[in-house]
Backbone bond lengths (Angstrom), bond angles and torsions (degrees), N, CA, C in turn:
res aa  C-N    CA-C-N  psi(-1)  N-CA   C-N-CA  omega(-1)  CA-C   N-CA-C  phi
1 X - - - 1.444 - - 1.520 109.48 -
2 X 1.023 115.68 158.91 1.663 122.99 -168.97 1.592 104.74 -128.04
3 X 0.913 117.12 131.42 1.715 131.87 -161.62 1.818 89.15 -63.89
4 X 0.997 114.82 177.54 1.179 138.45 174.53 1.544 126.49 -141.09
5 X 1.234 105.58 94.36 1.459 113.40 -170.53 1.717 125.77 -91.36
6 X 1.106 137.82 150.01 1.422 122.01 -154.31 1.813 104.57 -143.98
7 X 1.249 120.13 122.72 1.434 101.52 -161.98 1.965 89.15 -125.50
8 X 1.314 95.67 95.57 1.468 113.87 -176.67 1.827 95.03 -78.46
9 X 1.410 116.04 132.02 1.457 125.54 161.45 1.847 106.84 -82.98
10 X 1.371 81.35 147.73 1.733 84.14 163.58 1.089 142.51 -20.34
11 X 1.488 97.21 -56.95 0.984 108.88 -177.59 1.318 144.48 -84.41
12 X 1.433 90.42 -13.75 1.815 120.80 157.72 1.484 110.67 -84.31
13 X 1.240 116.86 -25.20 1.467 110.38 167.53 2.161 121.26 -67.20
14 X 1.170 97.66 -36.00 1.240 122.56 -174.47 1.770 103.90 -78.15
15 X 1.317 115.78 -54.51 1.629 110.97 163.98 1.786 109.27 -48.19
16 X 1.422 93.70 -56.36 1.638 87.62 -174.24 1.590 111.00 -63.29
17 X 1.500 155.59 -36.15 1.200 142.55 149.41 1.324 100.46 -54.08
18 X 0.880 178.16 99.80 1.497 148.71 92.10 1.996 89.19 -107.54
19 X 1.918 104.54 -53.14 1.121 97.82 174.51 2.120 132.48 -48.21
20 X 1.430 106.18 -31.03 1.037 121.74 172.77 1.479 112.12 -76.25
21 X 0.948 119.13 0.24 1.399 123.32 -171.71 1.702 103.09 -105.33
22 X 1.500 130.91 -57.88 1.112 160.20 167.74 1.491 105.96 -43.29
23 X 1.271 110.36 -15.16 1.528 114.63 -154.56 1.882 99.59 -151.46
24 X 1.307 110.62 60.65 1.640 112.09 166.40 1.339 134.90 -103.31
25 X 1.159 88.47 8.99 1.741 102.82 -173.38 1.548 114.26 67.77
26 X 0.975 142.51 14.90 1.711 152.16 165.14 1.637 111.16 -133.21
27 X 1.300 112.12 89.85 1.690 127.12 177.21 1.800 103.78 -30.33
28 X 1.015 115.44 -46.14 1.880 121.88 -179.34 1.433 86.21 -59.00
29 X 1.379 124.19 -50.92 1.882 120.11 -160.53 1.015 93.36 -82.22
30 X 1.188 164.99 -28.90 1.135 164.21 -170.11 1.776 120.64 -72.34
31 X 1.384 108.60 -51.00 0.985 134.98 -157.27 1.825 91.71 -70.19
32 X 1.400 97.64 -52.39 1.867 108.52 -166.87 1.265 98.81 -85.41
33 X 1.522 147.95 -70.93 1.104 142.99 162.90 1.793 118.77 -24.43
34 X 1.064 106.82 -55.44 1.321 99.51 179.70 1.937 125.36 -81.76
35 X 1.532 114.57 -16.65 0.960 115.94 159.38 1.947 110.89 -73.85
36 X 1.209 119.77 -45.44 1.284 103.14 -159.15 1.957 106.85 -79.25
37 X 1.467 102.79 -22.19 1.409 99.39 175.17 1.616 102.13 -73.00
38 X 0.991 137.31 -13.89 2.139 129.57 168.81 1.531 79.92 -59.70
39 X 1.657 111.80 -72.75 1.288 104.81 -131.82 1.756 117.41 -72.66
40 X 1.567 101.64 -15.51 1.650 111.13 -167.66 1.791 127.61 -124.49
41 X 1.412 94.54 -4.04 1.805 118.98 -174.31 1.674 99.84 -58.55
42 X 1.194 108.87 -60.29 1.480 105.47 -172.60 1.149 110.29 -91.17
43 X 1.102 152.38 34.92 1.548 152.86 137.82 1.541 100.94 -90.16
44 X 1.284 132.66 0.09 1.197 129.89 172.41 1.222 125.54 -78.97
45 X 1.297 135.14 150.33 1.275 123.87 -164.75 1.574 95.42 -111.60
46 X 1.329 141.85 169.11 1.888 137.75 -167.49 1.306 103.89 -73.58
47 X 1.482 129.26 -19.80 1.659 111.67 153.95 0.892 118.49 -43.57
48 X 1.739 115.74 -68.99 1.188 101.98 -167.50 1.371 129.90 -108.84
49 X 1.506 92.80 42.22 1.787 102.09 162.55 1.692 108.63 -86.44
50 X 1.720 84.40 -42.37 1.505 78.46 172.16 1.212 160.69 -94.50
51 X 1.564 85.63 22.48 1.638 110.13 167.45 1.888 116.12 -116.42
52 X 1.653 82.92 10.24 2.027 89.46 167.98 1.537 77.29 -98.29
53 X 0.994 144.44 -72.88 1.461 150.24 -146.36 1.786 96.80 -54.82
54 X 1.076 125.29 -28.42 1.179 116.32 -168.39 2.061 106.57 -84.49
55 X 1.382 76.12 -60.42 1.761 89.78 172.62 1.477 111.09 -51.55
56 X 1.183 122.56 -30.33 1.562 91.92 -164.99 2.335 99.15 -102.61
57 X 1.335 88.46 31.91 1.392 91.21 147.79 1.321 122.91 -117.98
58 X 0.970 117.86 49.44 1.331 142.90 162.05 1.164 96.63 -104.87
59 X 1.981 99.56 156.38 1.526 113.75 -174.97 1.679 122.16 -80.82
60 X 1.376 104.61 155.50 1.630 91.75 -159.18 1.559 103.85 -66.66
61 X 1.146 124.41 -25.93 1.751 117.59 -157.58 1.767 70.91 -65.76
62 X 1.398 120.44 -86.19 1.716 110.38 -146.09 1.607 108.25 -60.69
63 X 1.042 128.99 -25.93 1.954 107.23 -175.03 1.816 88.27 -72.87
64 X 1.554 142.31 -21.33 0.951 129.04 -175.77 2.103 108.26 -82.37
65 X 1.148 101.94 -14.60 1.832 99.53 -173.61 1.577 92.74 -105.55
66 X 1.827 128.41 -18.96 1.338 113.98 177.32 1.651 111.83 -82.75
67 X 1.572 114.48 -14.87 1.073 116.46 -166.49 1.911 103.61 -83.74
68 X 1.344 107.24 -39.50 1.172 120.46 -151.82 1.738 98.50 -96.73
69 X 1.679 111.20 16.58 0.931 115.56 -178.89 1.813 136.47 58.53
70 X 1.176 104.79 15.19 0.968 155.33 161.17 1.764 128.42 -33.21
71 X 1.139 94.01 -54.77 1.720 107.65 -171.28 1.859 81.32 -162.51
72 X 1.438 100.92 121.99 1.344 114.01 157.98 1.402 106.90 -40.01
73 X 1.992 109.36 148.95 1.464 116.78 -158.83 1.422 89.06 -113.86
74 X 1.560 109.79 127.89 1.894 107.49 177.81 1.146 125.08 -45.99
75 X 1.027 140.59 161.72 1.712 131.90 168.11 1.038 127.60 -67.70
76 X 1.867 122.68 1.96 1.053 129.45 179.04 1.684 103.60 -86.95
77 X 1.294 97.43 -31.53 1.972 95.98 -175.32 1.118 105.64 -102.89
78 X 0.697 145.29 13.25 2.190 153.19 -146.41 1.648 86.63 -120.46
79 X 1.834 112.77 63.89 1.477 104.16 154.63 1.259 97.34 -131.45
80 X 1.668 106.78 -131.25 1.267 130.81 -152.52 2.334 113.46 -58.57
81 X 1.544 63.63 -49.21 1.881 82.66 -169.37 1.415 100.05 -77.10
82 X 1.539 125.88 -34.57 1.354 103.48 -174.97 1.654 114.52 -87.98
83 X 0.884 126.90 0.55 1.338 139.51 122.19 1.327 141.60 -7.98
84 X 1.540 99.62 -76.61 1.358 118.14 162.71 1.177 128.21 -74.23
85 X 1.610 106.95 -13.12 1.559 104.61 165.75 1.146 132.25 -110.01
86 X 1.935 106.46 -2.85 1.077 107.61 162.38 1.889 131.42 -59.58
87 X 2.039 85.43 -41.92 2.001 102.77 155.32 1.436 130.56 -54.93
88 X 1.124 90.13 -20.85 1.782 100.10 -169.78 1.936 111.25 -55.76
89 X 1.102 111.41 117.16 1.781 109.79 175.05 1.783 76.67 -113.17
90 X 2.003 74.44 145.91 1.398 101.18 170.59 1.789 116.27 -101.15
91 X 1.106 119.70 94.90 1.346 126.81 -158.64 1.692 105.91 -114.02
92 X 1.581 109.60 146.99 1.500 97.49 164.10 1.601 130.94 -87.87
């Protein structure tokens, strides 16, 4: 068998989080995840895509009670992005 290698652009990386974001199966997760990845995904630099990309495989009840301040955030996710989404207002 021969590996299968996949060379996703940015910018297909960035559609695909925003879509995963928009789409978590919990309307509250949805709502914040998917507004702040429109508004903040591509001002990101590949750190910290890939530590939004990591976090938001986490389950929706807790990234929704760590975000919303809710239930203290472990020390494993307690960086940059949850941060920024703890600031994040959802505004029109």
């Amino acid at each position: 068998m021969t590996a299968v290698t996949t060379s996703e652009t940015r910018e297909d990386r960035i559609k695909r989080l925003i879509y995963r974001s928009i789409y978590t199966g919990t309307k509250e997760t949805d709502l914040l995840l998917g507004n702040f990845a429109k508004r903040n995904l591509d001002g990101l630099d590949e750190q910290l895509l890939d530590e939004y990309e990591a976090l938001i495989e986490n389950s929706d009840p807790d990234l929704y009670m760590w975000i919303s301040r809710r239930k203290p955030v472990p020390e494993a996710w307690n960086g940059e992005i949850m941060q920024r989404l703890q600031d994040f207002k959802i505004e029109d």
